[in-house]
N, C-alpha and C positions, 0 to 999 in steps of 0.2 A: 504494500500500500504506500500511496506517495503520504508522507509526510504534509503534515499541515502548515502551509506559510501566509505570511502575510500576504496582501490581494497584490501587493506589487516589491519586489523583489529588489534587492540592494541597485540596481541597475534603472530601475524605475520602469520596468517591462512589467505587462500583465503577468500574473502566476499561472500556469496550467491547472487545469482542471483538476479537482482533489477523486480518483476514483481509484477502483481496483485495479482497472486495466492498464494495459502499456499505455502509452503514448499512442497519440496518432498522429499521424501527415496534417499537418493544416492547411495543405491545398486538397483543394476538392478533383475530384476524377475529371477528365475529358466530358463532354457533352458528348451522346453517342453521334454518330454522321446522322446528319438527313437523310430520307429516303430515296433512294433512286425514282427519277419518273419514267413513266411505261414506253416504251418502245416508241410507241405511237404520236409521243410531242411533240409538239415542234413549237418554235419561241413565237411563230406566228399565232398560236392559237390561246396564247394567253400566258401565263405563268407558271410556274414548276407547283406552285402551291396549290393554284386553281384546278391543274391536270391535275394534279394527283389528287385532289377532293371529287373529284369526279369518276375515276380509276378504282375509287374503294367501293369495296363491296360488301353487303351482308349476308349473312345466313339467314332464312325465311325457314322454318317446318312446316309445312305442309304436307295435309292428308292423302293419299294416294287414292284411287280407284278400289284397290286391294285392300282398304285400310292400314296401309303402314305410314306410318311417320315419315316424311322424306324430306334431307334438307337442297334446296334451292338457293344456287348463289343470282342475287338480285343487287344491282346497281343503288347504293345509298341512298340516294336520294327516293327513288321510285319505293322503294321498302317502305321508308319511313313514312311517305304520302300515301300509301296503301295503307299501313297501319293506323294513322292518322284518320282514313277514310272510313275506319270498321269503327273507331271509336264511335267517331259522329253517328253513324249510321247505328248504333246501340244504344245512344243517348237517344238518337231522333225515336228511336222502337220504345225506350223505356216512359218517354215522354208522353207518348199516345196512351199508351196504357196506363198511365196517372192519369192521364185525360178521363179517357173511359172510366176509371175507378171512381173521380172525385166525381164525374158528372151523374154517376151510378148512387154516391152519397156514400161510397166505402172509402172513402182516403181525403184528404182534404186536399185542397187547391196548392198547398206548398209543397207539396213531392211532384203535384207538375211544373212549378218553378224553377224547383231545385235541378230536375233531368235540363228542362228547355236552359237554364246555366251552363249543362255538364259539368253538376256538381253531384255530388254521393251525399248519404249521410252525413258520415265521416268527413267528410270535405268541411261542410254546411256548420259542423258541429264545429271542425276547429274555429271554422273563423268567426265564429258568432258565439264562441266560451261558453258553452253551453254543452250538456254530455250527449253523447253520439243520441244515448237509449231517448233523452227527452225529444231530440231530434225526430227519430224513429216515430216517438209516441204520437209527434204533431203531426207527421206525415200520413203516419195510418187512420189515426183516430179523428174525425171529423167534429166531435164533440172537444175531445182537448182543443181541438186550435181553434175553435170556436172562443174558450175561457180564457185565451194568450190574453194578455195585459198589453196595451197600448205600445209600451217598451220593445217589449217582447219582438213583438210584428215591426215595429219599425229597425228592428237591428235587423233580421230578417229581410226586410224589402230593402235595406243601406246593401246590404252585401249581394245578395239577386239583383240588385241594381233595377231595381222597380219600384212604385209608389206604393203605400200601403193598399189602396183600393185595389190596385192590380192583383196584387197578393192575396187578398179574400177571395176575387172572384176569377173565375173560370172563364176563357176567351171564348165567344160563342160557335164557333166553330172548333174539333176536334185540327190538330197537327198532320200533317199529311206523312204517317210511317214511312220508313227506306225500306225498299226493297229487301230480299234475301240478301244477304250478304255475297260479295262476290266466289266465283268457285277459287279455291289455289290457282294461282296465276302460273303461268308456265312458261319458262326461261328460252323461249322461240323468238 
């Protein structure tokens, strides 16, 4: 063990560090190389940074015909705007069906707020400090959020980014659902 010394040394240098281990280097390593760009660049087409952000790729799983898991290499950007796509398109399905629930009188008007956001519970709850289950309780129960307290709903409508009246009531026409979601896309 190094010995214990004062913070600055007869020289008036900092002291090294007081641990068990050796010493180490106080230069830091090389930065690894940059990436090479693909074959295919050229300085006409933009920049080594740009090519190669475009050059990456991702892995997609996607379900086979046969049912097996199969992974898919797809172009970054197209992945992500696909996924992106299934999001919305599950928010827009979960939306309808808050629709239907509240306008049925089984859920109340803020679980179709909350989807038409693309927000969850859990989302809803963090940002309005309130716990997930009360959350839960206002969305299902038509009579609790009926009892919300003036506060209540306007913290609610502050984060949904709507007016409270909005908030109580239901748009008189139903959300128009997304389609089936797309099949596995195919690397052609």
């Amino acid at each position: 063990m190094t010995a214990k010394r004062h913070p600055q040394d007869e020289n008036g240098a900092a002291a090294q560090s007081f641990t068990d281990e050796p010493a180490k280097s106080s230069t830091a390593p090389a930065p690894p190389p940059t990436p090479a760009v693909s074959a295919g660049a050229t300085e006409s087409t933009g920049t080594a940074e740009t090519t190669a952000r475009t050059a990456e790729r991702k892995a997609i799983y996607t379900l086979s015909d046969a049912g097996r898991i199969e992974v898919q290499a797809m172009p970054r950007c197209e992945a992500e705007c696909w996924v992106t796509e299934l999001a919305i398109e599950e928010y827009q399905r979960l939306a309808a069906e808050a629709w239907q629930q509240a306008h049925a009188g089984r859920s109340s008007p803020l679980a179709y707020h909350m989807y038409q956001q693309r927000m969850e519970p859990g989302t809803l709850a963090q940002a309005s400090g309130l716990w997930r289950w009360q959350v839960r309780r206002h969305c299902r129960s038509p009579r609790a959020f009926a009892r919300l307290n003036q506060r209540t709903l306007e913290r609610y409508a502050r984060i949904l980014g709507i007016s409270v009246d909005s908030l109580t009531a239901l748009p008189a026409t139903p959300p128009t659902a997304a389609a089936a979601p797309p099949a596995s896309r195919s690397n052609s």
